[in-house]
C-alpha positions as CSV (number, residue, x, y, z in Angstrom):
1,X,-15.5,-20.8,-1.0
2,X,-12.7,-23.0,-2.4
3,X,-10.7,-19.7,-2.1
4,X,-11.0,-18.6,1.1
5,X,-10.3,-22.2,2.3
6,X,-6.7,-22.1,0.3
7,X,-6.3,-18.6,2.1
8,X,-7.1,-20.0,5.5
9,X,-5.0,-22.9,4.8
10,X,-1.7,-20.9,4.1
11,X,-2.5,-18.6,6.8
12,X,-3.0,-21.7,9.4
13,X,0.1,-22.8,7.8
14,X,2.3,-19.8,8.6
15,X,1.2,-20.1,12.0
16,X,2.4,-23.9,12.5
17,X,6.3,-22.5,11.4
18,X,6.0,-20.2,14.2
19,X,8.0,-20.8,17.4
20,X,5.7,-20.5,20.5
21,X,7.8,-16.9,21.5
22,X,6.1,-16.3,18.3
23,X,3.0,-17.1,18.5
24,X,2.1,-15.4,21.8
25,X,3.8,-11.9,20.2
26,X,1.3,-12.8,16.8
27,X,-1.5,-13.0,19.3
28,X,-1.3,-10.2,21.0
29,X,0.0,-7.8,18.2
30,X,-1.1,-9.3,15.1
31,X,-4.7,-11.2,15.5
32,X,-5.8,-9.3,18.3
33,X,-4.8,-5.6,16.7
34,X,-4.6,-4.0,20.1
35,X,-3.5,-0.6,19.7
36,X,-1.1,0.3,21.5
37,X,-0.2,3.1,23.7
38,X,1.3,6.0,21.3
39,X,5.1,7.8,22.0
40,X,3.8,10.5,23.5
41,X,1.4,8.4,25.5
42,X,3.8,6.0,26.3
43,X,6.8,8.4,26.8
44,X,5.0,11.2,28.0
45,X,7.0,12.9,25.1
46,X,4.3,16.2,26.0
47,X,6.8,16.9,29.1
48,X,9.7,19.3,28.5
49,X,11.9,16.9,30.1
50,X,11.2,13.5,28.0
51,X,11.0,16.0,24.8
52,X,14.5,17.0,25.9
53,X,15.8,14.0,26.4
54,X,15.0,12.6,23.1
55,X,16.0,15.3,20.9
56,X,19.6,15.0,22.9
57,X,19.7,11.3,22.1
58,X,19.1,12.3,18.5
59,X,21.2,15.0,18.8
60,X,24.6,13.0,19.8
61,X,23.8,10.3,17.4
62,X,23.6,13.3,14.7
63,X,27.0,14.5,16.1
64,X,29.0,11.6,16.2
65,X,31.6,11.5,14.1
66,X,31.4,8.7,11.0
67,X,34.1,7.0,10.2
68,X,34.6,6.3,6.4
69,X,35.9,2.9,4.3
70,X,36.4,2.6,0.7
71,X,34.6,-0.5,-0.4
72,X,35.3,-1.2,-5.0
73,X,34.5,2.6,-6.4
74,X,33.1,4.4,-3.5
75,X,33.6,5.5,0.3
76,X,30.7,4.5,2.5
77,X,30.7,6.2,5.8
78,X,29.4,4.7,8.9
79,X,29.1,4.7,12.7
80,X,29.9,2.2,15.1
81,X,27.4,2.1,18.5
82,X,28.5,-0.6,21.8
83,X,31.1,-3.0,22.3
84,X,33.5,-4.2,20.2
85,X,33.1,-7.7,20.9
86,X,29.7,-8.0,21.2
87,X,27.4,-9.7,18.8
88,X,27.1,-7.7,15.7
89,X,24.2,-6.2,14.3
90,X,24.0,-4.1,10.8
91,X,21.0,-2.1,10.4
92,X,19.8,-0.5,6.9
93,X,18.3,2.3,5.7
94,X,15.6,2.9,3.4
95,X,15.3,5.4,0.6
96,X,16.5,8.7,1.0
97,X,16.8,7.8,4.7
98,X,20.1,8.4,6.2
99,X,21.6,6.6,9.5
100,X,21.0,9.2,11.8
101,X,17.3,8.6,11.3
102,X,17.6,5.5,13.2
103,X,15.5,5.6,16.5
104,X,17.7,6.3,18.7
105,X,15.9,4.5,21.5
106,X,16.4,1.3,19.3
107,X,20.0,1.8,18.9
108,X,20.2,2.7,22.8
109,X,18.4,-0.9,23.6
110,X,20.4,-2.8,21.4
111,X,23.7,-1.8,22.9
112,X,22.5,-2.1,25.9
113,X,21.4,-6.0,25.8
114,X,25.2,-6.6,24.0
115,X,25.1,-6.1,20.8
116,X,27.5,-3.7,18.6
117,X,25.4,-1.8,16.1
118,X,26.7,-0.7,13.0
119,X,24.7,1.9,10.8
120,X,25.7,3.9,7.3
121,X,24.5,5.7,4.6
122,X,23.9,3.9,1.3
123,X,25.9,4.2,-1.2
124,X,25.6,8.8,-2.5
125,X,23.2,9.1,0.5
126,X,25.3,12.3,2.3
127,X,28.5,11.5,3.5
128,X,28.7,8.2,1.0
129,X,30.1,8.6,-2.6
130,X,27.6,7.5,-4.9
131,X,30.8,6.1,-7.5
132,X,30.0,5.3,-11.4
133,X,28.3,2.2,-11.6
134,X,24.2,2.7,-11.7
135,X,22.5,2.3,-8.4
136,X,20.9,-0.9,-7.6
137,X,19.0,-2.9,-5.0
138,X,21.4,-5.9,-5.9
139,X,24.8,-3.1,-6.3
140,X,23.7,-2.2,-2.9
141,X,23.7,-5.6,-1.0
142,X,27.1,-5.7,-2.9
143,X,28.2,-2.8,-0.8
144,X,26.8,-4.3,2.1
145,X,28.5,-7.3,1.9
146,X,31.7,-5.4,1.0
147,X,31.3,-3.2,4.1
148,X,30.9,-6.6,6.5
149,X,34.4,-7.6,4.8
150,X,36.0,-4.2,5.5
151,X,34.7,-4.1,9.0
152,X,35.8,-8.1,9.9
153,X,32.3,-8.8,10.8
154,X,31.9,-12.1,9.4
155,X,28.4,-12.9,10.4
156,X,26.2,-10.2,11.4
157,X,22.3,-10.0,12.1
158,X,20.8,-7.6,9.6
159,X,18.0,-5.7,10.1
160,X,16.7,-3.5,7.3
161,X,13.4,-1.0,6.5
162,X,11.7,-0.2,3.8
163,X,14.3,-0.4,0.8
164,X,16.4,-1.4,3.1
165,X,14.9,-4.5,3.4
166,X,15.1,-5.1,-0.3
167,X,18.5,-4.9,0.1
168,X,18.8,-7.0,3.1
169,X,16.9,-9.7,1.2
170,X,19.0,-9.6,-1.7
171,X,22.6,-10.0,0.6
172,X,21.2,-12.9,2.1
173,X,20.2,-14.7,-1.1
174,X,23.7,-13.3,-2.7
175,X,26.0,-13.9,0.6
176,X,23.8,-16.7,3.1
177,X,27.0,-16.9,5.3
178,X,27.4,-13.5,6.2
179,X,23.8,-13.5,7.6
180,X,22.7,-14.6,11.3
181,X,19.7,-13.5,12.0
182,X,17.1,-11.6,9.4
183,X,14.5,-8.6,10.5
184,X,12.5,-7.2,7.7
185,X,10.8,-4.5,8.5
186,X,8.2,-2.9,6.5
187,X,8.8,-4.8,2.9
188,X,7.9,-6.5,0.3
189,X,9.2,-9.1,-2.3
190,X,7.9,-7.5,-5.4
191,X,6.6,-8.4,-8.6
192,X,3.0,-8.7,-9.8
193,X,1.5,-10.2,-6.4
194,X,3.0,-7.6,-3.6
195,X,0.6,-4.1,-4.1
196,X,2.2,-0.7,-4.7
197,X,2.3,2.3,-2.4
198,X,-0.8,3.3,-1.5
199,X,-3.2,6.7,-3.7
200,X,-2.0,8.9,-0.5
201,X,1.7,8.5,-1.3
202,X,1.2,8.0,-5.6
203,X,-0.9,11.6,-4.8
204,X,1.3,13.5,-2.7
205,X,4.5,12.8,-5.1
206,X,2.8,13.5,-8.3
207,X,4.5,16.8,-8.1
208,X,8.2,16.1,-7.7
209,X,9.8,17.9,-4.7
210,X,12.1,20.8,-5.3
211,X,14.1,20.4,-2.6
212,X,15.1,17.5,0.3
213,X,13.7,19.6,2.9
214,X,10.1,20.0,1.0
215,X,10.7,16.0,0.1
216,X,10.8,15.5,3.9
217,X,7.3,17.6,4.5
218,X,5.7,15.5,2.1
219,X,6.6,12.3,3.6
220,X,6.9,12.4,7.4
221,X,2.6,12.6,7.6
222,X,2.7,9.3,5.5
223,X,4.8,7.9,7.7
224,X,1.8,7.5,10.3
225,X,-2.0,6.8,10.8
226,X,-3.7,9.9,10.0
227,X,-5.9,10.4,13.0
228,X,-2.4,9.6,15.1
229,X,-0.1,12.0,13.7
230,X,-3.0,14.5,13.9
231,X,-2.8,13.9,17.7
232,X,1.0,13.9,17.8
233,X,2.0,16.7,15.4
234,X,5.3,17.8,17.2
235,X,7.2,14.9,15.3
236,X,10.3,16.6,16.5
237,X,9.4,14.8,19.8
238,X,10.0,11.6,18.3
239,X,11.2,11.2,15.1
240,X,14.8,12.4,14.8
241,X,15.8,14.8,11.8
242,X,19.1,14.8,10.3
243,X,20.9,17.9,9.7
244,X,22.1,16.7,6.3
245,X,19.1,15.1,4.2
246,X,19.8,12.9,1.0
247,X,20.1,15.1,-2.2
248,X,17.4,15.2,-4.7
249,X,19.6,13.6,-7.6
250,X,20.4,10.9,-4.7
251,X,16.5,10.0,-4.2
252,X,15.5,9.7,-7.7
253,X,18.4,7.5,-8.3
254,X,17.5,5.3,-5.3
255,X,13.6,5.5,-6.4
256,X,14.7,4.0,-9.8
257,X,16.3,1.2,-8.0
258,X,13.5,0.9,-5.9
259,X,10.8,0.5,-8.1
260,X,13.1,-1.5,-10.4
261,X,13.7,-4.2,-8.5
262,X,10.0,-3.7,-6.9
263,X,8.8,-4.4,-10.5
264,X,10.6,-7.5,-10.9
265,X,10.9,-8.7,-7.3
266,X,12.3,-12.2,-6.2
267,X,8.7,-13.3,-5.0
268,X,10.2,-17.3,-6.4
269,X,13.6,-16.7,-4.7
270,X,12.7,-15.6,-1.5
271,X,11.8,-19.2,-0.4
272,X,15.7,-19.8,-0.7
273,X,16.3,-18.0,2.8
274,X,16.8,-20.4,5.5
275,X,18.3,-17.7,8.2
276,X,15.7,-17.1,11.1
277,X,13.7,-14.2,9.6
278,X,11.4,-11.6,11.2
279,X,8.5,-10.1,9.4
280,X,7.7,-6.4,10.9
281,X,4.7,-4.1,9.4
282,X,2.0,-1.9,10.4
283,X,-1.5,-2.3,9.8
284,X,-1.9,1.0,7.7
285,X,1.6,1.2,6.2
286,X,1.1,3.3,3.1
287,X,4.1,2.8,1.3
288,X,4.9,-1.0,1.9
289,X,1.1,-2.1,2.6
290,X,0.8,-4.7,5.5
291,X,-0.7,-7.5,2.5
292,X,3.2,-7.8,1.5
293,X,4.3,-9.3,4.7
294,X,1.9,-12.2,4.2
295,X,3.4,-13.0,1.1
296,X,6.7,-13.0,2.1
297,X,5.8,-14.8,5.4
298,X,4.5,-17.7,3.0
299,X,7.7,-17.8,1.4
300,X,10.0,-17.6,3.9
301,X,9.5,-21.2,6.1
302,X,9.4,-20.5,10.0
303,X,9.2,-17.1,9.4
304,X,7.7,-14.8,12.2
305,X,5.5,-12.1,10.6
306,X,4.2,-9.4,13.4
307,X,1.3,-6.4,12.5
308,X,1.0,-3.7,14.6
309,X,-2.5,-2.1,14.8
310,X,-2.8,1.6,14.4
311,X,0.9,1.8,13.1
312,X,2.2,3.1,9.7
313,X,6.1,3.2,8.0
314,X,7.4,4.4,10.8
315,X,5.7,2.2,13.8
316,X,9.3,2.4,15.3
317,X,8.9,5.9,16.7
318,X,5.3,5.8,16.8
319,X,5.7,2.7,19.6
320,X,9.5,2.7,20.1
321,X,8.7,0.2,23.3
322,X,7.2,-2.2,22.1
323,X,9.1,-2.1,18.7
324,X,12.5,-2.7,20.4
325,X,10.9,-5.1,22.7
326,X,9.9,-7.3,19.8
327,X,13.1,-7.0,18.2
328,X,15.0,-8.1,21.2
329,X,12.5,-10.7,22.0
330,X,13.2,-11.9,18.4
331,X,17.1,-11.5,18.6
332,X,17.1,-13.7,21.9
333,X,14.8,-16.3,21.2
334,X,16.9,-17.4,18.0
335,X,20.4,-17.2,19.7
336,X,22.2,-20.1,18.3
C-alpha cells in the first residue's frame, strides 16, 4: 500500500509541473488512451491520390540535395527546410535512421508555422564520414553542438527520437545555451531503472542481419502495434524509405553506443535540464517502452510527458496529425 501511494504521489506530482496546454493534451491523449484515427484512416492513404502524394513528399525530400560541413575529424551532411530567418529547429535521428526518414508531413508543418528545420545524418550514417575517434552518444552531441556552431544557429529547439534523444539529452546537459526548447521523443535515461527493448525486438535480432535492406524488414513491423500494422501493411503509404540505408558496420557501431550509454544512463543528471522539455511515447513502443518516459518525466521538473494509445516507435507516421499537432502545440505554448 505504502508503494502504490509513493507511486501515486510522484505521478500527482508530475501532473502539478504541467502547464494547463498540458494538461488538457495529457487528458485526452495520455489518461484517457483514446486511440486515435490511424494514417490511412485519417489520410485516406488507401486512395491513389493521397498515396501519391505522400510518396512525392518523401520523394523530393529523398532528392534534395545535402549540403556538407566539416565539423573536428568528419564531414556531416545535412539539409536545410524553410526560412532562413525563422526560428530554428534541429531534429535528430535515431539509430541506423537517416534524415530522409523524417515524416515528411512533420517537416512540411513545421516550415509552414515559421520555423527553419535543419536535419542530418549522424556521424558514418550515409553521406556523413564516420572519422577515427569511437562513436558515442556523448561524441555525438559533440557533433551536434559543433554542427549548431558551423551553421550560426546559436540557440535552436531540438527535437530528437529514439537514440536521438539520447543524444539530445546529452547536448543539453554538455551545451544548456545552445538549447531552446527540448522534444524527446520515444527515450529513455538509462541505467538500472529504465527497461530494455522489449522479447519481440531482443527475438527478432538474435540473428544479425546480413544486409541494411534485410535490417530494415526486421524492424519496420516493430515499429507499430501489431494488430495496426496488420491493417496497414502498405508502409510505403506512410513511412518514407530512403534510397541509401545506413551500412551494417555503421549500425553495429551506433548499437554499441547505444547500449553503452543505455547501460550507464544519466538517470541522476537528467534533473539538471531546466529547458522546457517534452516527453513523447507510445503506449506499446517496443524498443523504448512507454515506463521510460515516466522516469524521465520525474526527473525533468515541468516537464510535459504525452502517451499515445495504440501507437508504437514510430507513432509519427502511424498518426502524423495529431503528432505534429502536439508538437506545434508544444513549440507555441513555450515561446519565450
Amino acid at each position: 500500500m505504502h508503494t502504490i501511494r509513493s507511486n501515486r504521489a510522484r505521478i500527482l506530482k508530475i501532473k502539478k509541473q504541467i502547464s494547463l496546454t498540458a494538461v488538457m493534451l495529457f487528458s485526452i491523449m495520455f489518461s484517457a488512451h483514446i486511440f486515435l484515427p490511424s494514417y490511412s484512416q485519417a489520410q485516406d492513404t488507401n486512395s491513389p491520390s493521397a498515396t501519391a502524394s505522400f510518396q512525392s513528399k518523401a520523394s523530393i525530400l529523398d532528392n534534395m540535395p545535402s549540403q556538407k560541413v566539416t565539423i573536428g575529424n568528419i564531414e556531416i551532411a545535412y539539409k536545410q527546410l524553410g526560412e532562413s530567418g525563422a526560428k530554428p529547429i534541429v531534429l535528430i535521428t535515431g539509430l541506423g535512421v537517416t534524415m530522409e526518414m523524417w515524416s515528411p508531413l512533420l517537416l512540411e508543418q513545421l516550415t509552414a508555422s515559421n520555423y527553419s528545420v535543419t536535419i542530418f545524418d549522424n556521424r558514418g550514417s550515409v553521406e556523413s564520414t564516420s572519422g577515427t575517434r569511437e562513436f558515442s552518444i556523448s561524441q555525438f552531441a559533440n557533433d551536434t553542438a559543433g554542427l549548431l556552431d558551423a551553421l550560426n544557429i546559436v540557440k535552436a529547439d531540438i527535437l530528437g527520437w529514439s537514440m536521438g534523444s539520447f543524444i539530445a539529452q546529452e547536448l543539453t546537459l554538455a551545451n544548456p545555451e545552445k538549447v531552446d526548447k527540448l522534444i524527446l521523443y520515444a527515450s529513455l535515461c538509462g541505467g538500472n531503472e529504465s527497461k530494455p527493448v522489449s522479447s519481440e525486438v531482443a527475438l527478432a535480432f538474435s540473428n544479425p542481419p546480413k544486409s541494411p535492406q534485410e535490417n530494415l524488414q526486421k524492424t519496420i513491423p516493430l515499429l507499430f502495434p501489431t494488430t495496426w500494422f496488420k491493417a496497414n501493411p502498405n508502409y510505403t503509404n506512410y513511412l518514407p524509405i530512403p534510397k541509401e540505408l545506413a551500412s551494417l558496420d555503421v549500425m553495429g557501431k551506433q548499437t554499441k553506443a547505444a547500449v553503452n550509454w543505455a547501460q550507464t544512463g544519466n538517470c541522476n543528471a537528467i534533473s539538471n535540464i531546466t529547458k522546457p522539455t517534452l516527453i513523447i511515447v507510445g503506449s506499446d513502443d517496443l524498443f523504448t517502452q512507454a515506463s521510460n518516459s515516466l522516469i524521465l518525466a520525474q526527473r525533468i521538473s515541468g516537464s510535459w510527458l504525452v502517451q499515445i494509445g495504440n501507437a508504437g516507435h514510430g507513432l509519427m507516421y502511424q498518426y502524423p496529425d495529431a503528432f505534429n499537432r502536439l508538437i506545434l502545440t508544444f513549440l507555441e505554448s513555450n515561446n519565450r
